[in-house]
C-alpha positions as CSV (number, residue, x, y, z in Angstrom):
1,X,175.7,79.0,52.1
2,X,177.0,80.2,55.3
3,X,175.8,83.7,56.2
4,X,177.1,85.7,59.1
5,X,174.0,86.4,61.2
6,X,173.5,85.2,64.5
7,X,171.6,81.6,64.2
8,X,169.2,79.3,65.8
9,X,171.0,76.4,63.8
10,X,174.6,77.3,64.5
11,X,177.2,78.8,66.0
12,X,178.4,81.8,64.0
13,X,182.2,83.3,64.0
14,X,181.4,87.0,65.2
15,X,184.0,88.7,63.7
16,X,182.3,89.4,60.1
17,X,179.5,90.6,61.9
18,X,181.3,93.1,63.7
19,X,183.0,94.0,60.8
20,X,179.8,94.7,58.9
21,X,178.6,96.8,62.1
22,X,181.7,98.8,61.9
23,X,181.2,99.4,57.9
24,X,177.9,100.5,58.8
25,X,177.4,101.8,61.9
26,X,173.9,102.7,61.6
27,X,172.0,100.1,59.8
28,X,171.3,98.0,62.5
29,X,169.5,101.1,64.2
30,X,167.3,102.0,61.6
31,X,166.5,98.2,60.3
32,X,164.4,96.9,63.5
33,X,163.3,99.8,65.3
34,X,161.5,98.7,68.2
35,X,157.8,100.2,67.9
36,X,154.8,100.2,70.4
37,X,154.1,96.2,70.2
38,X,157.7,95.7,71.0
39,X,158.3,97.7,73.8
40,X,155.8,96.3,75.9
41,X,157.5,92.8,75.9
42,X,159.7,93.0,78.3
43,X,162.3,94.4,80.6
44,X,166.0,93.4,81.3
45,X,167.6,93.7,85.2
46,X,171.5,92.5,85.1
47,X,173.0,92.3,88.4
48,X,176.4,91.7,88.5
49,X,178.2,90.1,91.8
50,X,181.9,91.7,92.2
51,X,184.6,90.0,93.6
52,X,183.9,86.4,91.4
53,X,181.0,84.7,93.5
54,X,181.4,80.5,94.2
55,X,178.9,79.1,91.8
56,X,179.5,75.6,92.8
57,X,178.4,76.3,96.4
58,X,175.1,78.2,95.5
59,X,174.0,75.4,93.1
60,X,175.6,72.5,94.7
61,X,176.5,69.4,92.4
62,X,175.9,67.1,95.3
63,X,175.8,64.0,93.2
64,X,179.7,64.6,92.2
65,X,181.5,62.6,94.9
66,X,184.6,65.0,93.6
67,X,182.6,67.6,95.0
68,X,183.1,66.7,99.0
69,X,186.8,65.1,97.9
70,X,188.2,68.7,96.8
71,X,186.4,70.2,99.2
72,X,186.8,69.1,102.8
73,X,186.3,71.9,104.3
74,X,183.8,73.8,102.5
75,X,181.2,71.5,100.8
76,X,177.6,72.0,101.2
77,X,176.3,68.6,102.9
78,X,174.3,66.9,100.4
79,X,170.5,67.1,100.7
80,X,169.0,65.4,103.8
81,X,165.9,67.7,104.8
82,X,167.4,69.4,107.4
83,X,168.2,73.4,107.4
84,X,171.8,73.2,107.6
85,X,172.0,70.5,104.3
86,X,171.4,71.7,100.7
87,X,167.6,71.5,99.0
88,X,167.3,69.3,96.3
89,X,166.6,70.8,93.0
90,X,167.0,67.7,91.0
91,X,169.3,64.4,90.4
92,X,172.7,66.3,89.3
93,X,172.1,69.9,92.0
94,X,171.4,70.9,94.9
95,X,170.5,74.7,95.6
96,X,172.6,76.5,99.3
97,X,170.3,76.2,102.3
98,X,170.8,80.4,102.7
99,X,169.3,80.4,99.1
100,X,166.2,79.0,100.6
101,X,164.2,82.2,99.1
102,X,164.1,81.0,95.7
103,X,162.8,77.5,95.9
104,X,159.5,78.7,95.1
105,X,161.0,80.7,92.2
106,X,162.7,77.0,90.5
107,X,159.2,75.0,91.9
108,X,157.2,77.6,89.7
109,X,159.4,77.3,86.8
110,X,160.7,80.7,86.4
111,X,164.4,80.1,88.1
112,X,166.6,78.4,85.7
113,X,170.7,78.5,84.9
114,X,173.7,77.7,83.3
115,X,176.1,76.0,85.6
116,X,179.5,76.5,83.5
117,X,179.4,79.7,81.1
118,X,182.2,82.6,81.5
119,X,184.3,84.8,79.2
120,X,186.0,83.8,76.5
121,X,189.5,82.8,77.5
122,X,190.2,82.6,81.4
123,X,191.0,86.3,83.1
124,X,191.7,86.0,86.8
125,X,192.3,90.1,86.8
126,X,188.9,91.3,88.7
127,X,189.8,94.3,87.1
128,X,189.9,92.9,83.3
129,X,187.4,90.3,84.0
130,X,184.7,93.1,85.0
131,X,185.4,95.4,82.2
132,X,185.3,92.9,79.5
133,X,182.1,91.3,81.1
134,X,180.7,94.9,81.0
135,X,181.4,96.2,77.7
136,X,180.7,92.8,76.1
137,X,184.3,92.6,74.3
138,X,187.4,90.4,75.2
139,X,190.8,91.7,75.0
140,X,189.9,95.8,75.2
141,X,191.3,97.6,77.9
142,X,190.4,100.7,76.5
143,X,187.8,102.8,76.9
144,X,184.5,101.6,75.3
145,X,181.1,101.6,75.4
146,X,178.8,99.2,78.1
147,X,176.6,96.3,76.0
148,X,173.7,97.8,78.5
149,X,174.4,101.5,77.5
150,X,174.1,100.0,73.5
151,X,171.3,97.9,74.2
152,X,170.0,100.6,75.4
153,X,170.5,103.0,72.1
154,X,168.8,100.3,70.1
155,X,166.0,100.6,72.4
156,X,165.3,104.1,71.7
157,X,166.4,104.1,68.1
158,X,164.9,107.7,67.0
159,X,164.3,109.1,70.0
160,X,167.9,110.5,71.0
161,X,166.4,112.0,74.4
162,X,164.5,108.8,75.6
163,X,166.5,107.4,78.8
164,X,165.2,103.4,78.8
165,X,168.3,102.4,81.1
166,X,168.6,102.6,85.2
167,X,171.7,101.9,87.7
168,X,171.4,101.9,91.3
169,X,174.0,101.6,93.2
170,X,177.0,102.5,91.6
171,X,178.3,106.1,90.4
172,X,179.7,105.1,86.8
173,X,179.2,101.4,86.5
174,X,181.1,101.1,82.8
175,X,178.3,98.8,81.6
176,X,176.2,101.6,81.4
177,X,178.7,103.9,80.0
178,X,178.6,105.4,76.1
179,X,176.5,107.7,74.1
180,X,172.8,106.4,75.1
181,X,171.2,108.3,77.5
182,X,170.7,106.6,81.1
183,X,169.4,107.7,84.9
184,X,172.1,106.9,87.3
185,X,170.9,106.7,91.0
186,X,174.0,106.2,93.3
187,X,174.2,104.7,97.0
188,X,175.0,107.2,99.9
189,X,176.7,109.8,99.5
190,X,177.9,109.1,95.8
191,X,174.7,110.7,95.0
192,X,176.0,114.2,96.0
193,X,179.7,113.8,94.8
194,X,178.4,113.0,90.9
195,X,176.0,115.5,91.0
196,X,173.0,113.5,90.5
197,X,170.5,115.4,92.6
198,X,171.1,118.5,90.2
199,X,169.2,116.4,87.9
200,X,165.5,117.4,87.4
201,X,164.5,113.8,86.7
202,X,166.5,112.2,89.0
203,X,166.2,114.1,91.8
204,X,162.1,113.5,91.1
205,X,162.6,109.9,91.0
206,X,164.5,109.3,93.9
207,X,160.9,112.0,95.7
208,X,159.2,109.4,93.9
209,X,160.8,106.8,96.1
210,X,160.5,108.8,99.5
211,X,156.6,109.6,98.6
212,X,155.5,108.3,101.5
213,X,154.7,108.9,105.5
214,X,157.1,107.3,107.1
215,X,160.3,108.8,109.0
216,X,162.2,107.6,106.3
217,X,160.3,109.3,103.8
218,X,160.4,112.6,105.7
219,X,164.0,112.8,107.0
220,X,164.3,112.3,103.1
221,X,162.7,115.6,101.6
222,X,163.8,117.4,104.8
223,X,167.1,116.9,103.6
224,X,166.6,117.4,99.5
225,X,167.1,120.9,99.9
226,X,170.5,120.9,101.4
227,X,171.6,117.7,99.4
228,X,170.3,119.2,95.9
229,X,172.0,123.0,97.0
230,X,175.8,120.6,97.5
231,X,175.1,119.0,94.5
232,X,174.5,121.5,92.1
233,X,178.1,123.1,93.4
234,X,179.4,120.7,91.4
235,X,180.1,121.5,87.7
236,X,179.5,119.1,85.0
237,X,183.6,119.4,83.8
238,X,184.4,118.1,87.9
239,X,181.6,115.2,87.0
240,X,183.1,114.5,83.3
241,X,186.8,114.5,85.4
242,X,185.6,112.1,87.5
243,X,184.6,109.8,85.1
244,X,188.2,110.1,83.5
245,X,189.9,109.6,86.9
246,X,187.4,106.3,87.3
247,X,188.3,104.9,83.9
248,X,191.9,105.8,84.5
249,X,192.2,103.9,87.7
250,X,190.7,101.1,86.3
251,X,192.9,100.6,83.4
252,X,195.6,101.0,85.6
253,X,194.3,98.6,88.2
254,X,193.8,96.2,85.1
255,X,197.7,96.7,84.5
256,X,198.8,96.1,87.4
257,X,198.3,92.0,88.1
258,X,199.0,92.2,91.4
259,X,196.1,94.1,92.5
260,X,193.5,91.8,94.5
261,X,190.6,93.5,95.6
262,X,187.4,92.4,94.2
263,X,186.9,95.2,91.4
264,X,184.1,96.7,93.1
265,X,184.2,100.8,93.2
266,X,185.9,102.8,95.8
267,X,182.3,104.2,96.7
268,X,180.3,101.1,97.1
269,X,183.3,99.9,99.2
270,X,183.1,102.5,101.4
271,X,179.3,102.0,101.9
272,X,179.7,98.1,102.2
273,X,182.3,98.5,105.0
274,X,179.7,101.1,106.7
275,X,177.2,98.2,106.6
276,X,179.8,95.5,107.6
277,X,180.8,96.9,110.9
278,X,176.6,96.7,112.2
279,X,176.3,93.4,110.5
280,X,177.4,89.6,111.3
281,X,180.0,89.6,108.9
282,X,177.9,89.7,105.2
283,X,179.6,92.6,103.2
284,X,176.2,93.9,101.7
285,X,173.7,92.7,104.6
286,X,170.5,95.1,103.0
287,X,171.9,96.9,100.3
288,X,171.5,95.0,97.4
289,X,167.8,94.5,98.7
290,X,167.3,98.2,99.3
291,X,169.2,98.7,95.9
292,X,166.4,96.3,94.2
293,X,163.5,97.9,96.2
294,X,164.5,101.2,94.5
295,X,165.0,100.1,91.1
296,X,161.7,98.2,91.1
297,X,160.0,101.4,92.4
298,X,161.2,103.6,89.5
299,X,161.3,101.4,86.6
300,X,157.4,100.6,87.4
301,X,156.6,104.6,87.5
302,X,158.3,104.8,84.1
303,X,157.8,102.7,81.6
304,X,160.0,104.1,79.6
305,X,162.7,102.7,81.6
306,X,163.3,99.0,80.6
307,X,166.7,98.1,81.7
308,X,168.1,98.1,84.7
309,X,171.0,97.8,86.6
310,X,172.5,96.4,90.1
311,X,175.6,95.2,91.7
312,X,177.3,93.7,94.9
313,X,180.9,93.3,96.0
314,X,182.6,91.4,98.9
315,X,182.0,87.6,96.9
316,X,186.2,87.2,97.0
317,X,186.5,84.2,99.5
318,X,190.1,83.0,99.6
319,X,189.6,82.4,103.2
320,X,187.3,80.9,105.7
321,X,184.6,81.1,103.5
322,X,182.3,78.6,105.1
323,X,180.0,76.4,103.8
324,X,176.3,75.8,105.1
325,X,177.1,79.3,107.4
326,X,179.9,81.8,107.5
327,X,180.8,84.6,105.0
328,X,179.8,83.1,101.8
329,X,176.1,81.7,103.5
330,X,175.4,85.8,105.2
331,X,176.1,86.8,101.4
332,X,173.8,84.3,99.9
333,X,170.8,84.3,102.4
334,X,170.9,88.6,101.3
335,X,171.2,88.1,97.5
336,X,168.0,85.4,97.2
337,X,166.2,87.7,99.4
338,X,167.0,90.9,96.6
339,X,166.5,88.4,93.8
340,X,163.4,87.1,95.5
341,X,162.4,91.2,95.6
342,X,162.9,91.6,91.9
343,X,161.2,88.5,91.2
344,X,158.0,90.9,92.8
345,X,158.5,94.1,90.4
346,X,160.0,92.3,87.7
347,X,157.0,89.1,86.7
348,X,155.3,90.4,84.1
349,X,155.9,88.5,80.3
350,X,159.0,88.7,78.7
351,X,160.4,90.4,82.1
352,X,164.1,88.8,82.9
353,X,166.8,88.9,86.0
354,X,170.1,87.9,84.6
355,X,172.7,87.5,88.0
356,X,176.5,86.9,86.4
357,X,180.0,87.3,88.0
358,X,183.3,88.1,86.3
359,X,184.6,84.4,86.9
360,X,184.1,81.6,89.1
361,X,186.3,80.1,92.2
362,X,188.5,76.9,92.2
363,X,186.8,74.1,92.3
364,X,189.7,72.7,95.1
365,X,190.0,74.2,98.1
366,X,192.8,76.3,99.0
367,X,195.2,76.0,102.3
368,X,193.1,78.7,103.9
369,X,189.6,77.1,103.7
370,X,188.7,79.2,100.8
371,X,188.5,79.5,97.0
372,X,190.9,81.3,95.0
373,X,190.0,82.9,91.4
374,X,188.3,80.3,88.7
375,X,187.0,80.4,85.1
376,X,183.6,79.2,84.6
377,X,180.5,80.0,87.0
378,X,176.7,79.5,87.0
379,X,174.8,82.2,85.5
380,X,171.1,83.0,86.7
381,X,168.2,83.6,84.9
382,X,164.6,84.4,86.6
383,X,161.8,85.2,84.7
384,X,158.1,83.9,83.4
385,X,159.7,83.1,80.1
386,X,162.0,81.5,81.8
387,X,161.9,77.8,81.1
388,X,163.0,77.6,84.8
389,X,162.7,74.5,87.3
390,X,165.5,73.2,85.3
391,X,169.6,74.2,84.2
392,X,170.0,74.1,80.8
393,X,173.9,73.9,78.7
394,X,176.7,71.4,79.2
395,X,178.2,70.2,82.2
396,X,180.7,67.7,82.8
397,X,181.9,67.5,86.0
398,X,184.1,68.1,88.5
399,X,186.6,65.2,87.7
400,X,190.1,66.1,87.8
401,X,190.5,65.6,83.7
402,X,187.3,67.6,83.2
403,X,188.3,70.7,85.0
404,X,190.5,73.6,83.3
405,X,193.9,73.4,84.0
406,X,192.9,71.0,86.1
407,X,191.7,73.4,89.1
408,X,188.8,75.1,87.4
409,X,185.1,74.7,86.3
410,X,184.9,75.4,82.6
411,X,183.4,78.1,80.4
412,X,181.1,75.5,78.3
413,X,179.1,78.9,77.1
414,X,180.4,82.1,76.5
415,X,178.3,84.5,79.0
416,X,177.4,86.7,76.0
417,X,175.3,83.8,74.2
418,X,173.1,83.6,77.4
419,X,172.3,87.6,77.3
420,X,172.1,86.5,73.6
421,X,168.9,84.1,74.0
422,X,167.6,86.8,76.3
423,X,167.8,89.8,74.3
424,X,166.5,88.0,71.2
425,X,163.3,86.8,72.9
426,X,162.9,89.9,75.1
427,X,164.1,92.5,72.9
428,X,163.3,91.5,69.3
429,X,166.9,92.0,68.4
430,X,167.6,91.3,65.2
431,X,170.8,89.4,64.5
432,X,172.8,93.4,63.0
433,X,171.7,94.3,66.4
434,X,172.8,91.7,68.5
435,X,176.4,91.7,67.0
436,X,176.6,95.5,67.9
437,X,175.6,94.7,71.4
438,X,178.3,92.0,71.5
439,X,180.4,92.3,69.6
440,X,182.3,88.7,68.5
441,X,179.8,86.7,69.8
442,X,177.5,84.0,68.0
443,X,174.6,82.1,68.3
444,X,174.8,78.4,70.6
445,X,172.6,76.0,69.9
446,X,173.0,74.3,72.8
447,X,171.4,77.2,75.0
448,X,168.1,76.7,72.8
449,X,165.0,76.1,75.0
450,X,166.8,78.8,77.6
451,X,163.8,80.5,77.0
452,X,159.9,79.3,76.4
453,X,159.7,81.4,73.6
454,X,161.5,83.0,70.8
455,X,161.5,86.4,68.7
C-alpha cells in the first residue's frame, strides 16, 4: 500500500503530506523531538548566490563537444594542465581554473554536486525564483514562512526561546523569516538601520567577533557605543515596518516581469557597489569571505546555533562575462575562497555547506557574450558525509533535443529533494517533518548515496 511519507524507495506526491501537516499542525513537532544525541550531529550552512550563477562554467562539461559549439565566446578551454584551462575532476567535468581552492575539497571526498536540479517549473523572475527557493514552496507570492526559519522551529521543538539559526549578511533574508527565533547579523551599516545592535545577544556576538588586538578589533568596540546609542533610537514598530515595506517591494518586484536586477537586497547592493569601485571588477571581492569568517566564528562559540545562513549577488552575466578571466572568473576565484573558509569551521561529522542559486543561465550564448536566465543549475554540497569526489543525479547533456526549450539545462532534481537527503541524514527529520519544511516535495531515489550515511 502506498503511504504518503517521504521514501528511500520512491518518489512520493507531496501534497497529502502537506495536507496532513496542515490538519495537524503540531504533530510533527512533538513526534521526533530532537534530543541531546541528535543535536550533536550536525550543522547546516545554505548560501545562496543572487542574480542566477553559470553552473555550466564552474563545473565545466568539457567532454560535451556542444559545450564549446554554443559557446564561442565563453567556454572554459578544456583541461590541459595549464592555469588558464579547466582542472579535471573526472571523464564527463571539469571544475573553473578560479575555483582552484576546492580541488583539495573534491580530492578528499567531501566536495560533491548535482549538475542539473532547480525549482519545479522554470521561473526566470529573480524576484519569484528567490522567494520560492526560500520559503521552499512553488507558486506562493504571498507572505510565508523561510524552510530555514522552520527547520529551525523543529530544531528547538520545546524550547520556544532557543535561537539555533544565524544570517550574516543580509537584513531580512525571507528564508529565515517566520515564527522561529533567529540572530540576524547584517553587513555595514544595515546593522544600525534594523536595530540589531540593540540586541543584548547580538550585539555580544558581533564583541565576540572583534575580541581581539588588532586595529580592527579596537576601532570596533571604540565605536559600539555610538553605533548601539543610534540603534536603540530605533523602535521595534520602525523595524516591524521595515520588514513590511521589504516584503512589499518584493512582491511587487515579483509582479512586475520586467524588472531585471538580480533579486539581491537594496542593502547588500549598496555594500557590493562600495566594494566594486576598490575592486577589479568582482561584485563581492571579500565579502562573502568576511561574511563566512563571521558566521564560522559565532556558530562555533554557540552551539546552540546550528544553521546558518549567507548570500552573494552580482552572478547576472548577460554580458561580457568572460570565461577562464573576466567578471564571472573575479566572482568565482572569491566564492571557492569563502567556501574553502567554511570548509575550516564547518568539518566536523554530519556538518554540511549547501551553495544553490535561483536558476541557471542559457546554455547558448547570447549576442552580447553573456548568458541570459536558464532553468536548471548545479547545486553544491561540501561536507565529511559528503560522498564527495564525485556528482551524483542525472545528466544528459547539452544536445540541442536535451535541453529545455531547447536553450536551457534541465531541472532533473527538484532543489528541495537535495536539502531533503541533507536534512534527513543531518537532522534526523522524520518524514511529518520534512513535509513541513517543504512543503510538496518527495523523496528521489535517484539522489541516494548523496550522502555516506543515512538517518
Amino acid at each position: 500500500m502506498h503511504k504518503p511519507e517521504f521514501s528511500r524507495r520512491r518518489i512520493l506526491t507531496g501534497a497529502g503530506l502537506a495536507l496532513g501537516a496542515m490538519a495537524a499542525p503540531r504533530v510533527w513537532a512533538q513526534a521526533a523531538p530532537l534530543g541531546a544525541k541528535q543535536k550533536s550531529q550536525g550543522r547546516l550552512v545554505v548560501v545562496l548566490l543572487r542574480g542566477a550563477y553559470d553552473g555550466l562554467s564552474a563545473f565545466v562539461p568539457y567532454a560535451d563537444a556542444n559545450y564549446y559549439n554554443t559557446r564561442p565566446n565563453i567556454a572554459i578551454a578544456a583541461p590541459d594542465g595549464s592555469t588558464r584551462t579547466a582542472i579535471r575532476l573526472d571523464n564527463t567535468f571539469a571544475l573553473h581554473p578560479a575555483l582552484s581552492p576546492l580541488l583539495p575539497l573534491w580530492q578528499q571526498g567531501v566536495l560533491g554536486f548535482v549538475p542539473a536540479a532547480g525549482l519545479p517549473a522554470p521561473n526566470r523572475s529573480h524576484f519569484a525564483a528567490q522567494y520560492e527557493m526560500e520559503i521552499g514552496q512553488s507558486g506562493k507570492t504571498s507572505a510565508a514562512s523561510g524552510w530555514l526559519n522552520k527547520a529551525a522551529g523543529i530544531n528547538s521543538a520545546g524550547h520556544s526561546s532557543t535561537v539555533c539559526a544565524l544570517g550574516v549578511g543580509e537584513a531580512n533574508p525571507a528564508i529565515l523569516a517566520g515564527g522561529a527565533p533567529v540572530k540576524l547579523i547584517p553587513r555595514g551599516q544595515a546593522a544600525e538601520k534594523t536595530g540589531v545592535l540593540a540586541n543584548d545577544k547580538t550585539r555580544q556576538a558581533l564583541m565576540d567577533l572583534y575580541a581581539g588586538n588588532d586595529k580592527v578589533s579596537e576601532a570596533f568596540r571604540q565605536g559600539a557605543g555610538s553605533r548601539m546609542q543610534s540603534a536603540q533610537e530605533l523602535s521595534t514598530e520602525k523595524a516591524a515596518a521595515t520588514g513590511r515595506r521589504d516584503m512589499a517591494n518584493r512582491e511587487a518586484a515579483m509582479r512586475d516581469g520586467r524588472l531585471d536586477r538580480d533579486g539581491t537586497p537594496a542593502s547588500v547592493q549598496a555594500q557590493n557597489a562600495q566594494m566594486l569601485a576598490a575592486s577589479n571588477g568582482a561584485a563581492d571581492p571579500v565579502g562573502l569571505q568576511l561574511d563566512a569568517q563571521h558566521l564560522g566564528t559565532l556558530m562555533r562559540n554557540d552551539r546552540e546555533l546550528r544553521l546558518g545562513f549567507l548570500s552573494a549577488g552580482g552572478w547576472d552575466t548577460h554580458a561580457n562575462q568572460g570565461n577562464s578571466t573576466g567578471q564571472l572568473a573575479n566572482n568565482l576565484g572569491n566564492l571557492g575562497r569563502g567556501i574553502a573558509q567554511l570548509r575550516q569551521d564547518f568539518s566536523e561529522p554530519g556538518d554540511v555547506v549547501v551553495v544553490m542559486s535561483e536558476f541557471g543561465r542559457t546554455a547558448v550564448e547570447n549576442g552580447t557574450k553573456g548568458t541570459d536566465h536558464g532553468y536548471g543549475n548545479a547545486m553544491w554540497l561540501v561536507g565529511s558525509n559528503i560522498n564527495g569526489g564525485r556528482w551524483h543525479g542525472q545528466w544528459t547533456g547539452l544536445a540541442r533535443g536535451n535541453l529545455n526549450e531547447a536553450r536551457d539545462l534541465p531541472a532533473h532534481h527538484d532543489y528541495r529533494a537535495v536539502l531533503a537527503q541533507v536534512l534527513r541524514a543531518s537532522f534526523a527529520m522524520p518524514d511529518s517533518a520534512l513535509a513541513s519544511v517543504l512543503p510538496g516535495a518527495g523523496w528521489d531515489t535517484r539522489l541516494d548515496g548523496l550522502l555516506r550515511s543515512k538517518a
